[in-house]
mmCIF file of the N, C-alpha and C atoms, coordinates in Angstrom:
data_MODEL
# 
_entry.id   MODEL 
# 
loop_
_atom_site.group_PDB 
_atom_site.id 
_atom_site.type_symbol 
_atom_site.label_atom_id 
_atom_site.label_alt_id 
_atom_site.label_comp_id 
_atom_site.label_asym_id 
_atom_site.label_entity_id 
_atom_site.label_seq_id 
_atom_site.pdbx_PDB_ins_code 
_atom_site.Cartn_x 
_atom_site.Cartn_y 
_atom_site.Cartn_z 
_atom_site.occupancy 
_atom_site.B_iso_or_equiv 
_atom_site.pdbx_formal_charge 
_atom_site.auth_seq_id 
_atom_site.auth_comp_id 
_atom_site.auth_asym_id 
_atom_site.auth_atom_id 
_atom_site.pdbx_PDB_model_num 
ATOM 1   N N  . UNK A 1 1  ? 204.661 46.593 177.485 1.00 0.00 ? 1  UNK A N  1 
ATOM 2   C CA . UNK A 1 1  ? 205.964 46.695 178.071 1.00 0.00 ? 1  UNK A CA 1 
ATOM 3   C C  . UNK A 1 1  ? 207.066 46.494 177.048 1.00 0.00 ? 1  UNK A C  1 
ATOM 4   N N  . UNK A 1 2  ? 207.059 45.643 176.123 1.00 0.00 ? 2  UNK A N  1 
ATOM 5   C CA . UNK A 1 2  ? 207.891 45.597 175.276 1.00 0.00 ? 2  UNK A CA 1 
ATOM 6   C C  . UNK A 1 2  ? 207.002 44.647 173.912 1.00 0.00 ? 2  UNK A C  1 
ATOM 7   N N  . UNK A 1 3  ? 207.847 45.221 172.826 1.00 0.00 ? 3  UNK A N  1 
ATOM 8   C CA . UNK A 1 3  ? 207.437 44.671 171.280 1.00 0.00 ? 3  UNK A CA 1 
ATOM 9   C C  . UNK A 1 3  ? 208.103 43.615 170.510 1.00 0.00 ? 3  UNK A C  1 
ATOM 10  N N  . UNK A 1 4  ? 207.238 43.177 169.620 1.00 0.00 ? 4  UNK A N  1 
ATOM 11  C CA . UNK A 1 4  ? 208.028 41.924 168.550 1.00 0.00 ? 4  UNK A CA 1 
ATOM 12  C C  . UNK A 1 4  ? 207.692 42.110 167.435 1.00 0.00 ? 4  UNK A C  1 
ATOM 13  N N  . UNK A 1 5  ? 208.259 41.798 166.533 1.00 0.00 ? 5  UNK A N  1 
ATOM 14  C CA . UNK A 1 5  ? 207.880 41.798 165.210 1.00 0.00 ? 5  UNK A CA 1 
ATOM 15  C C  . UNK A 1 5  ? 207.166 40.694 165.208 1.00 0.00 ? 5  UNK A C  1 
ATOM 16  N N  . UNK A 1 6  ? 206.879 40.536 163.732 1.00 0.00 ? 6  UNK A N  1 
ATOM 17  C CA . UNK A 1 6  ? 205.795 39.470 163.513 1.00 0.00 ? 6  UNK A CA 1 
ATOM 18  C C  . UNK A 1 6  ? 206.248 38.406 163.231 1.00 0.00 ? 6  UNK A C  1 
ATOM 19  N N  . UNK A 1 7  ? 207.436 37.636 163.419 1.00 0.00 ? 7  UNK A N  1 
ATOM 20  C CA . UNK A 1 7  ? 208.452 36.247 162.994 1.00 0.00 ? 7  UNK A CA 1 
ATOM 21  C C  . UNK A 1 7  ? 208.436 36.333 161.590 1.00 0.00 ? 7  UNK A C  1 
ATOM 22  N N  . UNK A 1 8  ? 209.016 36.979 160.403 1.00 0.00 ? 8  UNK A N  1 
ATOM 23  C CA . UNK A 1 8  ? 209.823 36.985 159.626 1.00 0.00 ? 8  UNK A CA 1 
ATOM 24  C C  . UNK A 1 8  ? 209.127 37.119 157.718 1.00 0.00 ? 8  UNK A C  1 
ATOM 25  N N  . UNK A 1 9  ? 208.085 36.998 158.458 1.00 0.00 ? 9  UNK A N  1 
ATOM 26  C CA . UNK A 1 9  ? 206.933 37.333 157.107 1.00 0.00 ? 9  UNK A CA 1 
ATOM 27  C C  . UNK A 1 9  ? 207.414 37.924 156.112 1.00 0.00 ? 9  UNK A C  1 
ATOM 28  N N  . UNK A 1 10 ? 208.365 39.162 156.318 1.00 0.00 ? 10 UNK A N  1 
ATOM 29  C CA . UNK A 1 10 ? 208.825 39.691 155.117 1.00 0.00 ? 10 UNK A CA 1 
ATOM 30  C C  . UNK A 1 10 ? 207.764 41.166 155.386 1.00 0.00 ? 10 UNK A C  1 
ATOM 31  N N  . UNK A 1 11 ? 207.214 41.554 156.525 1.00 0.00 ? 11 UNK A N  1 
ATOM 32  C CA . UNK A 1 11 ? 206.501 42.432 156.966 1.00 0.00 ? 11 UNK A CA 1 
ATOM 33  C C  . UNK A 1 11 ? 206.666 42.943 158.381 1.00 0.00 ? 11 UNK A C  1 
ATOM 34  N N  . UNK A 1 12 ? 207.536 44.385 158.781 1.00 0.00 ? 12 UNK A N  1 
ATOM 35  C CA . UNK A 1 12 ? 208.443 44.196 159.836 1.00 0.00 ? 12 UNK A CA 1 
ATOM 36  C C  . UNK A 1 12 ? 206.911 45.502 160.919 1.00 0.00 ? 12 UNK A C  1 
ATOM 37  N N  . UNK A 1 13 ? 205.776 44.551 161.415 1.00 0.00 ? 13 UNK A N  1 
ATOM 38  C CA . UNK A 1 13 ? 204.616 45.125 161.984 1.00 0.00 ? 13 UNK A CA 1 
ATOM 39  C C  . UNK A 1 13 ? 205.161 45.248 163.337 1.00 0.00 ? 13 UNK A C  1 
ATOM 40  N N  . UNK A 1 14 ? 205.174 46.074 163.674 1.00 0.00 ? 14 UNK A N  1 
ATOM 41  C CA . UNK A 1 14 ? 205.344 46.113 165.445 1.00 0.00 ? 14 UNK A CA 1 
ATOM 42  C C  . UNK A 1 14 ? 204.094 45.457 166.390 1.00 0.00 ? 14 UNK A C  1 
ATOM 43  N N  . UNK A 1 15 ? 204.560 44.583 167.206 1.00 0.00 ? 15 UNK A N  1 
ATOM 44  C CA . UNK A 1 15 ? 202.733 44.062 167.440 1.00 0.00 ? 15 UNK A CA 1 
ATOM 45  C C  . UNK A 1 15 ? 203.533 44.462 169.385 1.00 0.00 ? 15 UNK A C  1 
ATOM 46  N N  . UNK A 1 16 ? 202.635 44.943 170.293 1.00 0.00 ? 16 UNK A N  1 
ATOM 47  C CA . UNK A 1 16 ? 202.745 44.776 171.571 1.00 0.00 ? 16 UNK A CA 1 
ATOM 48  C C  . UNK A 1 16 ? 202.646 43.318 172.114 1.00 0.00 ? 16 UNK A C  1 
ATOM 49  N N  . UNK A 1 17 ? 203.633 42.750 172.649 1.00 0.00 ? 17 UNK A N  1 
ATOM 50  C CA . UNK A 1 17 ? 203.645 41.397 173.103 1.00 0.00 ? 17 UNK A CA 1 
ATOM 51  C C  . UNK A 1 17 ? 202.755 41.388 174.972 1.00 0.00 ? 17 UNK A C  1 
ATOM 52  N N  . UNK A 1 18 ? 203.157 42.345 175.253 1.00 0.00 ? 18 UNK A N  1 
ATOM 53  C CA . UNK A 1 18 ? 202.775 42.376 176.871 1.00 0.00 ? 18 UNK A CA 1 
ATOM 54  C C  . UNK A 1 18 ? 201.591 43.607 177.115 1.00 0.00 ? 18 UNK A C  1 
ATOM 55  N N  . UNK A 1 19 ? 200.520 43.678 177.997 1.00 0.00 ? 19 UNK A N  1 
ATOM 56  C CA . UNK A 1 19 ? 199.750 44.896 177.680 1.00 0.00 ? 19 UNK A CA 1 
ATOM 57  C C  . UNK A 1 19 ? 199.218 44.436 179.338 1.00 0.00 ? 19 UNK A C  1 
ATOM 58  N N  . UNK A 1 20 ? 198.938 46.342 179.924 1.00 0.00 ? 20 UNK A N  1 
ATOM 59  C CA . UNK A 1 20 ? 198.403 46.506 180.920 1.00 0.00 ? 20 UNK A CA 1 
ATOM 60  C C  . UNK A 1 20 ? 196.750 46.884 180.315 1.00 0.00 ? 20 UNK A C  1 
ATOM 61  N N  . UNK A 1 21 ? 195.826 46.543 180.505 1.00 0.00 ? 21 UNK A N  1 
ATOM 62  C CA . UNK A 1 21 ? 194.706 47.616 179.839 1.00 0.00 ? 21 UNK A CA 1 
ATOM 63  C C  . UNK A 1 21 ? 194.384 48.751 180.894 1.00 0.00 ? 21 UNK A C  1 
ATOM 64  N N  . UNK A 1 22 ? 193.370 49.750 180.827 1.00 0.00 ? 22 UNK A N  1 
ATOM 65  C CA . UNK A 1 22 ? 192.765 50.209 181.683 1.00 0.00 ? 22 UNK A CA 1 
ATOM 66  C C  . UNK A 1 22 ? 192.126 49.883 183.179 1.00 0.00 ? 22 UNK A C  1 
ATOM 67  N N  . UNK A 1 23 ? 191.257 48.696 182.273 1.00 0.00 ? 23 UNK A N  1 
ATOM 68  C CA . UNK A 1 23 ? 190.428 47.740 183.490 1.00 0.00 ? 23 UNK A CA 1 
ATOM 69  C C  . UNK A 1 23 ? 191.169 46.759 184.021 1.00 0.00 ? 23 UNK A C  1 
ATOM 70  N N  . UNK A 1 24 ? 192.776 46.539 184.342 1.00 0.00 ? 24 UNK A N  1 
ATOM 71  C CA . UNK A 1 24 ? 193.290 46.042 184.871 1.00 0.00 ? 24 UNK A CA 1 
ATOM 72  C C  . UNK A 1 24 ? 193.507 44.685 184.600 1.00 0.00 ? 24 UNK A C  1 
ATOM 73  N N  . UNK A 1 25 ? 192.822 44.670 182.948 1.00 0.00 ? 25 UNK A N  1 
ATOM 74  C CA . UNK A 1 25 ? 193.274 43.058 182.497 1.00 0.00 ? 25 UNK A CA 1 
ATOM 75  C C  . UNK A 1 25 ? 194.662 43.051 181.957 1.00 0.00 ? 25 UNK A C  1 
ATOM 76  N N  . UNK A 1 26 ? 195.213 41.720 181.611 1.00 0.00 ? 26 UNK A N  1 
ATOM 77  C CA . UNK A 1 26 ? 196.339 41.251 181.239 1.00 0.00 ? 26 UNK A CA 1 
ATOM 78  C C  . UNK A 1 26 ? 196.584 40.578 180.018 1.00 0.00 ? 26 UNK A C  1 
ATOM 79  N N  . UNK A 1 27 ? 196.892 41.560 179.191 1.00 0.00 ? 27 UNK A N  1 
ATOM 80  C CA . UNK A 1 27 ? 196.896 40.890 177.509 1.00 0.00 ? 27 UNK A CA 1 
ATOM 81  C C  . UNK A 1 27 ? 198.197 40.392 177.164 1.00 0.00 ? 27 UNK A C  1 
ATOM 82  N N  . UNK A 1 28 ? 198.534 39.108 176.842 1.00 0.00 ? 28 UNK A N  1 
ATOM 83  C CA . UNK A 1 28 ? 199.635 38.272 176.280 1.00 0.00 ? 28 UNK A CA 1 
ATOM 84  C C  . UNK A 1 28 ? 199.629 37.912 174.865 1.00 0.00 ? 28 UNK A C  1 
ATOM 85  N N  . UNK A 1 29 ? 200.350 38.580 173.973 1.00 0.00 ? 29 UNK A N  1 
ATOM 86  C CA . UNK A 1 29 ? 200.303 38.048 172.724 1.00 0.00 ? 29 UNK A CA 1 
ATOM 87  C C  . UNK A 1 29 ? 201.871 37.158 172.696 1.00 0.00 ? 29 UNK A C  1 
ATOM 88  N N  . UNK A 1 30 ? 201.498 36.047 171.645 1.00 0.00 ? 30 UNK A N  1 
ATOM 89  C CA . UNK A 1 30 ? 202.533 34.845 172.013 1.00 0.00 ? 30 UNK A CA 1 
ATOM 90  C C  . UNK A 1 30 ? 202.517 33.537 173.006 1.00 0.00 ? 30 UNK A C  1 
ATOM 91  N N  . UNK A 1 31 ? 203.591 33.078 173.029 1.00 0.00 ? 31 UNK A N  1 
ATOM 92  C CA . UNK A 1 31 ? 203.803 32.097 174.259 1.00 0.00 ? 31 UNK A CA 1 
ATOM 93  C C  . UNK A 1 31 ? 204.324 32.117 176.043 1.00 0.00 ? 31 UNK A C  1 
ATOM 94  N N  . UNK A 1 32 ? 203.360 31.599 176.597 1.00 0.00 ? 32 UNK A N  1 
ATOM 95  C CA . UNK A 1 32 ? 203.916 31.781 178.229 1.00 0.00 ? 32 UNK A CA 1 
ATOM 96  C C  . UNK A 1 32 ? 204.810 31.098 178.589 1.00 0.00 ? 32 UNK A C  1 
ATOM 97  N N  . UNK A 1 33 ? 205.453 30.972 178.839 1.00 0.00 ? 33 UNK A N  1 
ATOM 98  C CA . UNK A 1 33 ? 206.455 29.836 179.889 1.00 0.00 ? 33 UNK A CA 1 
ATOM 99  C C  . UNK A 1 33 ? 206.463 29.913 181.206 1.00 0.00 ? 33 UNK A C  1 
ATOM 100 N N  . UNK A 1 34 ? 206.257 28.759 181.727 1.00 0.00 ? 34 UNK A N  1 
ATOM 101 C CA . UNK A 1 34 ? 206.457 29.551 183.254 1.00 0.00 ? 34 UNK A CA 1 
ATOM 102 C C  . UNK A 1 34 ? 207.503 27.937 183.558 1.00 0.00 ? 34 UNK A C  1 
ATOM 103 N N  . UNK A 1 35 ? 207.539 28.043 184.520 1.00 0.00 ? 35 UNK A N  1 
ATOM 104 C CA . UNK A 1 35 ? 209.084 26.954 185.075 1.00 0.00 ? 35 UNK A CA 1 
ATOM 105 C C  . UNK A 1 35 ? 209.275 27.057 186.858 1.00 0.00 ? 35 UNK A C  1 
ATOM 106 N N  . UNK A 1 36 ? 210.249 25.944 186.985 1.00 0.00 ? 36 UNK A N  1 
ATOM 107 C CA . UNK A 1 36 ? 209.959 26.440 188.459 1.00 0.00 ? 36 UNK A CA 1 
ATOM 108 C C  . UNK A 1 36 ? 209.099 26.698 189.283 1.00 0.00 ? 36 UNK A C  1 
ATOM 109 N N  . UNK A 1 37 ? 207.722 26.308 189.056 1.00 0.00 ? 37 UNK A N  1 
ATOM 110 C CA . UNK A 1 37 ? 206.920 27.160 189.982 1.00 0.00 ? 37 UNK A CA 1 
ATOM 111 C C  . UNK A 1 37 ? 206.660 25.915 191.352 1.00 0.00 ? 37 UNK A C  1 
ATOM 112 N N  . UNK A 1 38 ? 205.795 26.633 192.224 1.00 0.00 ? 38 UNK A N  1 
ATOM 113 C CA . UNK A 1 38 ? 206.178 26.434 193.707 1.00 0.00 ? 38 UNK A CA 1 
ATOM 114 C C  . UNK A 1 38 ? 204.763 25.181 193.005 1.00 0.00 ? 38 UNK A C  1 
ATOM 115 N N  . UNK A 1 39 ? 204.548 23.728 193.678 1.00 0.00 ? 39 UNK A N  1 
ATOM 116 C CA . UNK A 1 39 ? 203.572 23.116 193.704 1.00 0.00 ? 39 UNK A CA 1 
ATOM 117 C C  . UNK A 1 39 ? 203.386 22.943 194.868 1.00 0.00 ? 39 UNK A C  1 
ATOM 118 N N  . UNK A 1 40 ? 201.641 23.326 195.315 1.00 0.00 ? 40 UNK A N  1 
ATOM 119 C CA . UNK A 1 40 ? 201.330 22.771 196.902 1.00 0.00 ? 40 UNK A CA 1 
ATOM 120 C C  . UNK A 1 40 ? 201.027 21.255 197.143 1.00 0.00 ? 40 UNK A C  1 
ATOM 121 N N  . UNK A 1 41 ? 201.786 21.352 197.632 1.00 0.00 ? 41 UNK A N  1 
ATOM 122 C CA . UNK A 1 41 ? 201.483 19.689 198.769 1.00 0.00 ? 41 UNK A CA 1 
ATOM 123 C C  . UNK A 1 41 ? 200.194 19.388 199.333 1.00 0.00 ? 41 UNK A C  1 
ATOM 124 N N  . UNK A 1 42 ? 199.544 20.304 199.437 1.00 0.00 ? 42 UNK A N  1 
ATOM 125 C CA . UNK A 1 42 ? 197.742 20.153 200.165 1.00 0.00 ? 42 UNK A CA 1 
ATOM 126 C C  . UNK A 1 42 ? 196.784 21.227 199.743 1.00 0.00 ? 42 UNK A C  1 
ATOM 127 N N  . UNK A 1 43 ? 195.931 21.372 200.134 1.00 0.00 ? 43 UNK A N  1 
ATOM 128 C CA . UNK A 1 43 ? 194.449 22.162 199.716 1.00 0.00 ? 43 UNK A CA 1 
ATOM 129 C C  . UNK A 1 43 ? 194.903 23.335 200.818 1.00 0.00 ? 43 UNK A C  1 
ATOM 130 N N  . UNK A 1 44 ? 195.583 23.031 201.906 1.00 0.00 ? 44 UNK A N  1 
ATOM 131 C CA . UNK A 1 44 ? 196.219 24.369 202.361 1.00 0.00 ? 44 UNK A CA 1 
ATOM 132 C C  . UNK A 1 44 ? 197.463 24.578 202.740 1.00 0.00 ? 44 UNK A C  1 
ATOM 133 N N  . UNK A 1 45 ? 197.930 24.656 201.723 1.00 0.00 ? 45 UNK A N  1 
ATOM 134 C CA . UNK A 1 45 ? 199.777 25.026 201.753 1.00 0.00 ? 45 UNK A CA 1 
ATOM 135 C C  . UNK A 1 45 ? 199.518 26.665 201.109 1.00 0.00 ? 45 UNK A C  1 
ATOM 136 N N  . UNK A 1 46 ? 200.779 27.052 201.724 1.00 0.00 ? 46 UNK A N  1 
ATOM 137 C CA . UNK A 1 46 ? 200.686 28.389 201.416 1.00 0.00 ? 46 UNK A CA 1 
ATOM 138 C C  . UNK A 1 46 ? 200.989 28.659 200.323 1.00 0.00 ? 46 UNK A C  1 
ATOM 139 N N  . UNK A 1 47 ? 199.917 29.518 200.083 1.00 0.00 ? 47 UNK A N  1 
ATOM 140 C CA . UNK A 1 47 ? 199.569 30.609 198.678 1.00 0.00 ? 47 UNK A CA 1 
ATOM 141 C C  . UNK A 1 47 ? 198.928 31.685 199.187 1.00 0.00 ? 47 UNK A C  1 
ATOM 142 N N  . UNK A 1 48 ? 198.726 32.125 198.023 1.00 0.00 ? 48 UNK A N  1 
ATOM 143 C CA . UNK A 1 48 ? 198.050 34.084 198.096 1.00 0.00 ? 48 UNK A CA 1 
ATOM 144 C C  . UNK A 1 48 ? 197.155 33.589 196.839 1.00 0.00 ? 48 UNK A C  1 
ATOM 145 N N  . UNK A 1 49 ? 195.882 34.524 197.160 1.00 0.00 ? 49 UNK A N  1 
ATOM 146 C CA . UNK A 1 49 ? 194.561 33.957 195.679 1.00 0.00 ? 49 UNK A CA 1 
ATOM 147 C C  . UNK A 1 49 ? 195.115 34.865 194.318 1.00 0.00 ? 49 UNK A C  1 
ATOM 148 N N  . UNK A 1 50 ? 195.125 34.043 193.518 1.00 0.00 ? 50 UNK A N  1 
ATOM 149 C CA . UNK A 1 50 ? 195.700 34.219 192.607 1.00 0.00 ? 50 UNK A CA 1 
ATOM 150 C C  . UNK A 1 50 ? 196.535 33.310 191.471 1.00 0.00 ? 50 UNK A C  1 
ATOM 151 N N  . UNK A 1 51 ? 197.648 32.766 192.767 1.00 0.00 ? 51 UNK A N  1 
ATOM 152 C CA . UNK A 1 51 ? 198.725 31.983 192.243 1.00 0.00 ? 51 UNK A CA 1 
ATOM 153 C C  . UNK A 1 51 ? 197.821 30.796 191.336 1.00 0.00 ? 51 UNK A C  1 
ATOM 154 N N  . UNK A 1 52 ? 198.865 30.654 190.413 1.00 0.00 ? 52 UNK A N  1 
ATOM 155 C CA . UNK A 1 52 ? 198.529 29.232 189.599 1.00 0.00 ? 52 UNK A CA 1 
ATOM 156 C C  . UNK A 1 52 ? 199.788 28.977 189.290 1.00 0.00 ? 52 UNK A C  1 
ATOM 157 N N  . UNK A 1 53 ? 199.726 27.604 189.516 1.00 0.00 ? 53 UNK A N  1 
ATOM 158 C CA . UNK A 1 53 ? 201.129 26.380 189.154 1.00 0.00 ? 53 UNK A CA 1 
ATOM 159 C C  . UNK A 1 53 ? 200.476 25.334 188.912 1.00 0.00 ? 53 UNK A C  1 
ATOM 160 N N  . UNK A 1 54 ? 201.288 24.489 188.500 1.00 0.00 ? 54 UNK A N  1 
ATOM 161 C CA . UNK A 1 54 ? 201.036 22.858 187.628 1.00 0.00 ? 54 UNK A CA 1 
ATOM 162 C C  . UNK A 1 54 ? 202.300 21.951 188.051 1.00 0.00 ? 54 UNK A C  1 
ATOM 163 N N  . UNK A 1 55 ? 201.688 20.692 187.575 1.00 0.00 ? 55 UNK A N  1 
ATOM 164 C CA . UNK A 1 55 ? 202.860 19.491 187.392 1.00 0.00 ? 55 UNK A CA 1 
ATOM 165 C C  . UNK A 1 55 ? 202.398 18.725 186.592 1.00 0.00 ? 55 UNK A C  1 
ATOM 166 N N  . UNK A 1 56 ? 203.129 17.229 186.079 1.00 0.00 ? 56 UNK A N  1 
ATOM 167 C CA . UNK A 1 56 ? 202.509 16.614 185.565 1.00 0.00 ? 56 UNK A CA 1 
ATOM 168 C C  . UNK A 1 56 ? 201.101 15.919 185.356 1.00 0.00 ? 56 UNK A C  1 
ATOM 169 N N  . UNK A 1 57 ? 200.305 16.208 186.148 1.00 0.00 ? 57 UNK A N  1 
ATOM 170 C CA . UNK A 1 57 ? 199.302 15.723 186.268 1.00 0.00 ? 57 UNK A CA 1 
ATOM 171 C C  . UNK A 1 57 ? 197.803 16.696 186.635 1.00 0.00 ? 57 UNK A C  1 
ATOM 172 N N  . UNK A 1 58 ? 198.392 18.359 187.518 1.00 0.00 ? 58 UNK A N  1 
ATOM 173 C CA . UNK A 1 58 ? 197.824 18.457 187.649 1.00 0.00 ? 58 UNK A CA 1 
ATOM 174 C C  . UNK A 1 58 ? 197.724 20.000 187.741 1.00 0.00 ? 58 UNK A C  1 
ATOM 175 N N  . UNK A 1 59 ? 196.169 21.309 187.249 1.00 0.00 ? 59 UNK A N  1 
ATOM 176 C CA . UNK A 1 59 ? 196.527 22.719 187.290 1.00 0.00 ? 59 UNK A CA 1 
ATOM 177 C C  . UNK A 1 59 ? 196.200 22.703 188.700 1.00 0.00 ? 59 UNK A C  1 
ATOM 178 N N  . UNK A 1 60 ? 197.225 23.716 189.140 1.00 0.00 ? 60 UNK A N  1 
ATOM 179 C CA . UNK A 1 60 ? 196.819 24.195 190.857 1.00 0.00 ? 60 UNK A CA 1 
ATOM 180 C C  . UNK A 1 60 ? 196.281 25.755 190.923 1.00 0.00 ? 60 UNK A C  1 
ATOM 181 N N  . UNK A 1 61 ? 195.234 26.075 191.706 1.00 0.00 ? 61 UNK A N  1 
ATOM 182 C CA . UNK A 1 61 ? 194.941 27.383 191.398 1.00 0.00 ? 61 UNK A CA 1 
ATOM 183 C C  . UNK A 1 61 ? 194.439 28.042 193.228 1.00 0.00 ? 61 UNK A C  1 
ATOM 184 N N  . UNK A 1 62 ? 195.287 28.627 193.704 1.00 0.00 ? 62 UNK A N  1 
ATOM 185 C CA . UNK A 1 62 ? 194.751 29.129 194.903 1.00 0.00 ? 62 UNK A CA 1 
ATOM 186 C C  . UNK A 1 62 ? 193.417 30.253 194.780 1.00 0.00 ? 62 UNK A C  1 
ATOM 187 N N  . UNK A 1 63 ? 192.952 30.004 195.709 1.00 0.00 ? 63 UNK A N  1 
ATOM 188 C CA . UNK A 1 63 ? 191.555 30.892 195.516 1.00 0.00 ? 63 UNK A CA 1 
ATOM 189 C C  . UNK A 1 63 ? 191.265 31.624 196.424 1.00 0.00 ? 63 UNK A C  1 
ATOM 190 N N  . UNK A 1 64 ? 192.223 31.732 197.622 1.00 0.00 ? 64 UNK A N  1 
ATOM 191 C CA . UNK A 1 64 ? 192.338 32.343 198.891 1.00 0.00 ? 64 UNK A CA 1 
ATOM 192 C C  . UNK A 1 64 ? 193.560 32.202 199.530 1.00 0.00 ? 64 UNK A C  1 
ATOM 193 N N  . UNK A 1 65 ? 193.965 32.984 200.688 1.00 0.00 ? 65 UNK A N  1 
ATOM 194 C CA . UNK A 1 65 ? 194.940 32.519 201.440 1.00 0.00 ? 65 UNK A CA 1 
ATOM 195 C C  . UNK A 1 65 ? 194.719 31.217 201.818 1.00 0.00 ? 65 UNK A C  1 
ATOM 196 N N  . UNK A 1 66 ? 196.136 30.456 201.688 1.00 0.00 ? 66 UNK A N  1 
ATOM 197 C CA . UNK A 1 66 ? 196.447 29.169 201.615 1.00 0.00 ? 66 UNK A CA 1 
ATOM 198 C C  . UNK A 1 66 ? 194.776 27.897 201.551 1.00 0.00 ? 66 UNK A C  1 
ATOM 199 N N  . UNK A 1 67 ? 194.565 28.532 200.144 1.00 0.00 ? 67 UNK A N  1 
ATOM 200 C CA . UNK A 1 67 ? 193.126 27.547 199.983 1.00 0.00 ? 67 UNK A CA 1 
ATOM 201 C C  . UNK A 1 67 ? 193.145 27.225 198.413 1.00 0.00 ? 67 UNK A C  1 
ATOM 202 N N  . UNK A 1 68 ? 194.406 25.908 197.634 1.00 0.00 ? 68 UNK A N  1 
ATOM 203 C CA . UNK A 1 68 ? 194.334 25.752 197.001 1.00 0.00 ? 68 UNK A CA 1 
ATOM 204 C C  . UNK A 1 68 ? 193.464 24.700 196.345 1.00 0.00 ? 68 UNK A C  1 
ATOM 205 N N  . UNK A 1 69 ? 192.914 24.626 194.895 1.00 0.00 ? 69 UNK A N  1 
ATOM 206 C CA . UNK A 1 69 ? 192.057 23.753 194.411 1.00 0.00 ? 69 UNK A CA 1 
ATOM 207 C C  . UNK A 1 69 ? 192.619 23.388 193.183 1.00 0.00 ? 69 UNK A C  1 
ATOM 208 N N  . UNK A 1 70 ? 192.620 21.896 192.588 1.00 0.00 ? 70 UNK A N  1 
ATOM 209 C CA . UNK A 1 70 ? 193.528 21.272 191.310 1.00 0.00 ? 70 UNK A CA 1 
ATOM 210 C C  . UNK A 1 70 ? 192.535 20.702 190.238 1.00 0.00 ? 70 UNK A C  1 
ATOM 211 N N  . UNK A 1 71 ? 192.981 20.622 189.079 1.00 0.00 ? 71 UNK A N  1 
ATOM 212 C CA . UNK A 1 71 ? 191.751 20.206 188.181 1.00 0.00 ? 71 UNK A CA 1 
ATOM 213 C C  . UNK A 1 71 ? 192.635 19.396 187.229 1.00 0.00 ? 71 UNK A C  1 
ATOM 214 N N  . UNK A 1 72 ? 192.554 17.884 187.304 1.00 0.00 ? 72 UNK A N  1 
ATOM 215 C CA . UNK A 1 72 ? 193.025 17.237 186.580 1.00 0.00 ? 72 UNK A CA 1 
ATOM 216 C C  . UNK A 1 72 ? 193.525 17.245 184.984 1.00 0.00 ? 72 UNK A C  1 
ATOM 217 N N  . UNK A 1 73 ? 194.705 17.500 184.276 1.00 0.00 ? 73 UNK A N  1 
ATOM 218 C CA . UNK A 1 73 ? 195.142 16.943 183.208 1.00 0.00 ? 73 UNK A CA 1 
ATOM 219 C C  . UNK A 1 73 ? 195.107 15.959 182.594 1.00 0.00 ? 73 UNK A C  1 
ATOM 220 N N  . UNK A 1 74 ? 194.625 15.249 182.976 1.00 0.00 ? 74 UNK A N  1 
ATOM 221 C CA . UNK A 1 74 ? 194.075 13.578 182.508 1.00 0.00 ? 74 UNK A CA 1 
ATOM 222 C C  . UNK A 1 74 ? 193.227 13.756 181.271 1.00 0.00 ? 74 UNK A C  1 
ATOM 223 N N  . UNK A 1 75 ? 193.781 13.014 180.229 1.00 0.00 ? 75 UNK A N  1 
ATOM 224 C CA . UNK A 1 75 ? 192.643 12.997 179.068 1.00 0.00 ? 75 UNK A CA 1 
ATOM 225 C C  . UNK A 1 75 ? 192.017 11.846 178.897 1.00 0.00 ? 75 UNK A C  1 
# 
């Protein structure tokens, strides 16, 4: 979807930052940010399978309509 150079090397490479493939994967070159995102309150607050959000403590990952599951950040 759109390009970056390579941060300042002194070598001006066009690299694809965002990529659809064929087989419908999702290639990210670089850093994600995400912000804002919705955190569920329970194992069934509404989501769609797919979604993933976080907070301090914890990844949230729905796996069905409103059937989320969390996997601790704790080291």
């Amino acid at each position: 979807f759109f390009t970056a150079d390579d941060g300042g090397n002194g070598v001006n490479v066009e690299r694809q930052a965002l990529g659809i493939e064929n087989d419908k994967s999702t290639h990210l070159f670089g850093n994600l940010f995400v912000s804002n995102c919705f955190v569920p309150t329970s194992s069934t607050s509404s989501g769609k399978a797919g979604q993933i959000s976080y907070d301090a403590n914890y990844v949230y990952i729905c796996l069905g309509p409103n059937n989320w599951k969390r996997a601790s950040l704790g080291w």
